[in-house]
C-alpha positions as CSV (number, residue, x, y, z in Angstrom):
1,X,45.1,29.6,39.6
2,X,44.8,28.3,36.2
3,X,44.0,24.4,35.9
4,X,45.5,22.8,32.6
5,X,43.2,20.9,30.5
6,X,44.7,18.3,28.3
7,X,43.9,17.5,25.0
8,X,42.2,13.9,24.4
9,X,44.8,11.6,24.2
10,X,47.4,13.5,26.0
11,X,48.2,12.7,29.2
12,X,47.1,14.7,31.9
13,X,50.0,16.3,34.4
14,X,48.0,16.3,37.6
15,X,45.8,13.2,37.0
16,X,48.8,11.2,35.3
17,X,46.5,9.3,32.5
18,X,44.8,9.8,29.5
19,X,42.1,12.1,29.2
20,X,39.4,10.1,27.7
21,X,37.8,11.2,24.0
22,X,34.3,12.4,23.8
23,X,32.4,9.4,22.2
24,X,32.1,10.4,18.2
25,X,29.0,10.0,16.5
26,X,30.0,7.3,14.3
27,X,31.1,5.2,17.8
28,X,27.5,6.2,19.2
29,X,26.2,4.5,16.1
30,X,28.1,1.3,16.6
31,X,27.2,0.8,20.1
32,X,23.4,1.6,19.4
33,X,23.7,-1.0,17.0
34,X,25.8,-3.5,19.3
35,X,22.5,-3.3,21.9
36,X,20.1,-3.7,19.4
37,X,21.4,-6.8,17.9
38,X,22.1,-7.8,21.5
39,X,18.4,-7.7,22.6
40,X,17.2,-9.1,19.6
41,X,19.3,-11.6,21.0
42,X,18.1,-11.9,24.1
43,X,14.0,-11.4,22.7
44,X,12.1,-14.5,22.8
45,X,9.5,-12.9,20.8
46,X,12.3,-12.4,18.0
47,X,13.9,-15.5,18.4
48,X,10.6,-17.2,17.9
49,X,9.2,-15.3,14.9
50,X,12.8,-16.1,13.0
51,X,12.5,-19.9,14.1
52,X,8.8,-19.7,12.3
53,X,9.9,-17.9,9.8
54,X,13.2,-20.2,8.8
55,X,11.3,-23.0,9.6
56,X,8.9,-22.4,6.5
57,X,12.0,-21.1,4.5
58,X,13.2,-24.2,4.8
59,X,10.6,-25.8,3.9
60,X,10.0,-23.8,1.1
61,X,13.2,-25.1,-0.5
62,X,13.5,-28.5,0.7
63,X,10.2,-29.9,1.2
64,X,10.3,-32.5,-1.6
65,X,13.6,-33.7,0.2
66,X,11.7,-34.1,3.6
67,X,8.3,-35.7,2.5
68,X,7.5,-39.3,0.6
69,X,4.4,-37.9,-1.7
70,X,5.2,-35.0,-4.2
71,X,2.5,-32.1,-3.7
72,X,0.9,-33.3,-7.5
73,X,0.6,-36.7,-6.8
74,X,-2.6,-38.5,-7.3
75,X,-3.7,-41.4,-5.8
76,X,-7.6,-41.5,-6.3
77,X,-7.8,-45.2,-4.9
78,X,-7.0,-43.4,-1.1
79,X,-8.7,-40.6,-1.7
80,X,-10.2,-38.4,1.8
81,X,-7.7,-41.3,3.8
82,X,-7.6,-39.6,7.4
83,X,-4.1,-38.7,8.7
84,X,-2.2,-41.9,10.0
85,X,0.8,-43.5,9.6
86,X,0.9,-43.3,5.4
87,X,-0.4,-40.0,5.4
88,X,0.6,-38.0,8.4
89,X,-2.1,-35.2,7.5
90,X,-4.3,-37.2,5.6
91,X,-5.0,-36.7,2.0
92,X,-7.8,-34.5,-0.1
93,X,-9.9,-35.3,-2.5
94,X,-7.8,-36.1,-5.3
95,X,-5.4,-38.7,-2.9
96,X,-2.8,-36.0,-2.7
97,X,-1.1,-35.9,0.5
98,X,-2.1,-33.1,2.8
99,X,1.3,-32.7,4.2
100,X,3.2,-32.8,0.9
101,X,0.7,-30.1,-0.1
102,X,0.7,-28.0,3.0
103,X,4.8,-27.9,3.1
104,X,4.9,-26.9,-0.4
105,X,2.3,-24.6,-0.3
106,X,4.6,-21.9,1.5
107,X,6.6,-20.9,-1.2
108,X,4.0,-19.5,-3.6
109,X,3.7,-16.7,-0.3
110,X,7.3,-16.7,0.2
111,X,7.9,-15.5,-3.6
112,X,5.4,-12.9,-2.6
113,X,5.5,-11.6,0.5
114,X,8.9,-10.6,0.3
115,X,9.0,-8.7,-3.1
116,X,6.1,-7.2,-1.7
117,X,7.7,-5.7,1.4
118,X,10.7,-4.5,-0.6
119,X,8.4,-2.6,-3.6
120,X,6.2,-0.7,-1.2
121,X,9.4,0.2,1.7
122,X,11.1,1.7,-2.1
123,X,7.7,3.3,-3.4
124,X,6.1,4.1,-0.1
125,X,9.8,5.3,1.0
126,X,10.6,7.1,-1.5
127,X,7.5,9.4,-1.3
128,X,7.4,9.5,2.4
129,X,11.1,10.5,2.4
130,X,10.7,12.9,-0.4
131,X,7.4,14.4,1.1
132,X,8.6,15.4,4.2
133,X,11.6,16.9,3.1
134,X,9.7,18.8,1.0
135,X,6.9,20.4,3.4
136,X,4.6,23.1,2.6
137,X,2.2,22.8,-0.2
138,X,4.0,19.7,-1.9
139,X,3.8,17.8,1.0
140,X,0.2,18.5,1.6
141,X,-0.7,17.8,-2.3
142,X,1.8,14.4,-2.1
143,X,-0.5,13.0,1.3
144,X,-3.8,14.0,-0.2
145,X,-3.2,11.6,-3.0
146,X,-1.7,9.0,-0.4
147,X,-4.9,9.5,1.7
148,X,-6.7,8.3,-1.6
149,X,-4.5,5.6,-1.6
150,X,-5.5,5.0,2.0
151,X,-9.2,5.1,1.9
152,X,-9.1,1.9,-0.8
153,X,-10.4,-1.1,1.2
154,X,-6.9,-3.4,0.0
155,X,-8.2,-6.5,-0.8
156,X,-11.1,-5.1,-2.5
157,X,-9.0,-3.2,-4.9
158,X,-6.6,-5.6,-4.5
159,X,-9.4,-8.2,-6.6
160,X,-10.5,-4.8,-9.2
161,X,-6.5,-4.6,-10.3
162,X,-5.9,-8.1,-10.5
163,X,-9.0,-9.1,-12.5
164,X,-8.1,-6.1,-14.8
165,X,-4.1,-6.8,-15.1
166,X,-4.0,-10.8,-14.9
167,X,-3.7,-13.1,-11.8
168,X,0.3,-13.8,-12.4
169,X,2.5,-13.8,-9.9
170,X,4.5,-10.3,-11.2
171,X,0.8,-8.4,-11.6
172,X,0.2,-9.6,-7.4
173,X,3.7,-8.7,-6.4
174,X,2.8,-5.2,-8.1
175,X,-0.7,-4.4,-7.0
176,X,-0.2,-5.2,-3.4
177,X,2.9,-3.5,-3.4
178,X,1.4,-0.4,-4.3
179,X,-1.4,-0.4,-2.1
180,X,1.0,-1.1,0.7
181,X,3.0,1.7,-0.1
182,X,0.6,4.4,0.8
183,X,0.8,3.7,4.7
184,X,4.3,3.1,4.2
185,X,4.7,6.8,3.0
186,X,2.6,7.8,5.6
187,X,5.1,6.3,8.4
188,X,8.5,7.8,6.5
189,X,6.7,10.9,5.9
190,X,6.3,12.0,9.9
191,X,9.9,10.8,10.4
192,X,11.2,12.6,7.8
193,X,9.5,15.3,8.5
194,X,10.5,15.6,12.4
195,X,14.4,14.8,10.9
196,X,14.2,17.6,8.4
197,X,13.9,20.4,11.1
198,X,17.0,19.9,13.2
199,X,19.8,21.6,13.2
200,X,21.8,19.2,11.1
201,X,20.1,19.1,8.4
202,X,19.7,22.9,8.3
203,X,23.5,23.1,8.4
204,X,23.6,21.1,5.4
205,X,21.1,23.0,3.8
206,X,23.0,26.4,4.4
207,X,26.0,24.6,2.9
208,X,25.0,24.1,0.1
209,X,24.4,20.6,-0.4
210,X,22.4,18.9,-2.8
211,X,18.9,17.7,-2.3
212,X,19.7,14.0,-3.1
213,X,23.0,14.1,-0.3
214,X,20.6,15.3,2.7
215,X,17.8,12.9,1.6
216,X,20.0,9.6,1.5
217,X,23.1,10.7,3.6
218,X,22.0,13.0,6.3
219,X,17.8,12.2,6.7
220,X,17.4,8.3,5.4
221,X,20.2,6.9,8.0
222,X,18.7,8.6,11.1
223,X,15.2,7.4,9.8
224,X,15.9,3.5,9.8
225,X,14.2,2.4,12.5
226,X,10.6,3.5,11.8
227,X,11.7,1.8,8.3
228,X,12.7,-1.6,9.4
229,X,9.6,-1.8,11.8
230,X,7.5,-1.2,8.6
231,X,9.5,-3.8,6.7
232,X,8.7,-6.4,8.9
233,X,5.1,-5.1,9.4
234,X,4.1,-5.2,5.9
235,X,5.6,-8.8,5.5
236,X,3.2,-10.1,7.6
237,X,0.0,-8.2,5.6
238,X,1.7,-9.1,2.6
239,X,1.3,-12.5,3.6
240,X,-2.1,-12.6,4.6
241,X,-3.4,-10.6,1.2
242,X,-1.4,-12.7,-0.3
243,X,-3.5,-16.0,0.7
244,X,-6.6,-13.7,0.7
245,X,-6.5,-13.0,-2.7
246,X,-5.8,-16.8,-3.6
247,X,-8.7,-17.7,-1.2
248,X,-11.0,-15.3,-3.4
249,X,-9.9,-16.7,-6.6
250,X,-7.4,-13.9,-7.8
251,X,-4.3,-15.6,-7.0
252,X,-2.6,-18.5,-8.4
253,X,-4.9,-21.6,-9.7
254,X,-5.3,-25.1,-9.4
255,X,-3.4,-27.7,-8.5
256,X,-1.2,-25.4,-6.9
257,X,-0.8,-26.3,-3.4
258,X,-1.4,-22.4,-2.2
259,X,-2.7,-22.3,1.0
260,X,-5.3,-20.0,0.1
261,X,-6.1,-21.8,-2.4
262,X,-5.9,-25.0,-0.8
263,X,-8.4,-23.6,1.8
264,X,-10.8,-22.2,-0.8
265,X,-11.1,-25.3,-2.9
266,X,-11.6,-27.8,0.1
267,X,-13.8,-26.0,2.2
268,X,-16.6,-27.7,0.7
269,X,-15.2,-31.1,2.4
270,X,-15.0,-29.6,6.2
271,X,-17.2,-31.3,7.8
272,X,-16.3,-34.4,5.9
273,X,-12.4,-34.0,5.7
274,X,-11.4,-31.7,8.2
275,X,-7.6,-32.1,7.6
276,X,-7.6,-30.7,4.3
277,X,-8.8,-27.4,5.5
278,X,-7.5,-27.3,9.1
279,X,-3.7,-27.9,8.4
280,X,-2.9,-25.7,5.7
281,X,-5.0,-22.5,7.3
282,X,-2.4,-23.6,10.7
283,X,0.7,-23.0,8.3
284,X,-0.5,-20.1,7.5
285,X,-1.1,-19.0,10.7
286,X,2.1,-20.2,12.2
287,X,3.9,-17.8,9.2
288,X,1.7,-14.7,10.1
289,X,2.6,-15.4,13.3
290,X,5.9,-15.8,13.3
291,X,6.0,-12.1,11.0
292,X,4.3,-10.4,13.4
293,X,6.4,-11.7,16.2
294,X,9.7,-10.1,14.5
295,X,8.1,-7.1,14.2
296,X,7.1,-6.6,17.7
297,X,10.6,-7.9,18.9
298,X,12.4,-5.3,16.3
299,X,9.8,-2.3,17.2
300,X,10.8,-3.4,21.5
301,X,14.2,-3.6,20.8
302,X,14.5,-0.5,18.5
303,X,12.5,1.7,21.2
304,X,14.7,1.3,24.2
């Protein structure tokens, strides 16, 4: 006896309903996304990296709105005044306010950082992408020159670049950037790599299509996890170099209110003014912190 098998959509004679649609690929996609987003929601780890993170955002652009004292202002007559009701967090040597200084001192690492992250996910992404696609003897030639890349200490040539190239802003952006990009392409590379041997992608290849379509249509969206968990990796190291390289001298220069440059410069008065040091290296903290927190809640929430 032969059983009829209804098309989907149709309605089935024996069953009387519908018979259901195999889930496409591009609904797959959509509900992958849906949980995702859903237990981001649902991460405290996430949710508490973001608040950080917005927090200091915030700050970052309306700081003079939120505080009495602009981060410039001198006032030598109160100079080293411990924190109390005036000065919430005290002030440094020169009278400034500590808490003026600490809230503004975000943004010179929130121009940076970010750029950053987006210069070596392009660079480092590009290579990584373009590596493993590749394979063979190009690939191994492309990751001996990233394994150079790799073996620099980063702040160390970091400091060798910058005191060659200039200690603006665009030069910092630019050198760390590059550095970063070498693990980056690292990371993309393996993916690619592992995306570039299935089946799909060989179909495209025996179709005919061009290089460019399989890298950015076919291999690039089905590597964007291992992407985004580098993104918000490397704004968190972008963040600390960042404030390392001011700490050492290389970055921005007095008065800015950097925090690595606030902590350099007032070191000296530890023992003597505590506050000047002790609240700017907890903003930075709190920011590293909070980067690193999104990156563990996007790596959890991507691998389930």
């Amino acid at each position: 006896m032969s059983v009829l098998r209804s098309s989907p959509g149709e309605v089935d004679p024996l069953v009387g309903v519908a018979a259901e649609a195999p889930p496409s690929e591009e609904s797959e996609q959509v509900l992958r996304r849906r949980y995702v987003l859903r237990s981001l929601r649902r991460s405290p780890t996430f949710l508490v990296g973001i608040a950080l993170l917005l927090f200091w955002v915030f700050m970052a652009l309306f700081s003079v709105h939120v505080t009495r004292y602009g981060p410039y202002a001198i006032d030598p007559l109160h100079a080293f005044a411990h924190p109390g009701a005036a000065h919430w967090f005290g002030t440094d040597e020169a009278g400034r306010d500590v808490l003026s200084r600490t809230l503004a001192g975000v943004r010179t690492v929130l121009v940076i950082a970010p750029f950053v992250t987006l210069l070596c996910l392009l660079v480092g992404g590009g290579i990584g992408l373009l590596s493993g696609y590749l394979g063979g003897t190009r690939d191994e030639v492309i990751m001996r020159l990233v394994d150079v890349v790799l073996a620099l200490p980063v702040i160390v040539a970091a400091i060798v670049a910058v005191a060659a190239l200039g200690r603006s802003v665009p030069v910092i952006i630019l050198v760390i950037g590059l550095l970063f990009s070498a693990p980056v392409a690292r990371t993309i590379r393996a993916a690619a790599a592992a995306e570039g041997r299935k089946e799909y992608v060989q179909a495209a290849r025996l179709r005919g299509e061009p290089s460019f379509y399989i890298l950015f249509s076919e291999i690039l969206p089905n590597i964007l996890p291992p992407v985004i968990v580098e993104g918000t990796v490397r704004l968190g190291y972008a963040v600390f170099t960042a404030a390392g390289l001011a700490f050492l001298g290389f970055g921005v220069q007095p008065p800015s209110p950097d925090w690595g440059l606030t902590i350099s410069t007032d070191s000296q008065y530890l023992q003597t003014a505590w506050w000047t040091v002790l609240f700017p290296a907890l903003a930075l903290a709190s920011l590293v912190v909070g980067a690193n927190l999104i990156a563990d809640g996007v790596r959890k929430a991507l691998a389930e």
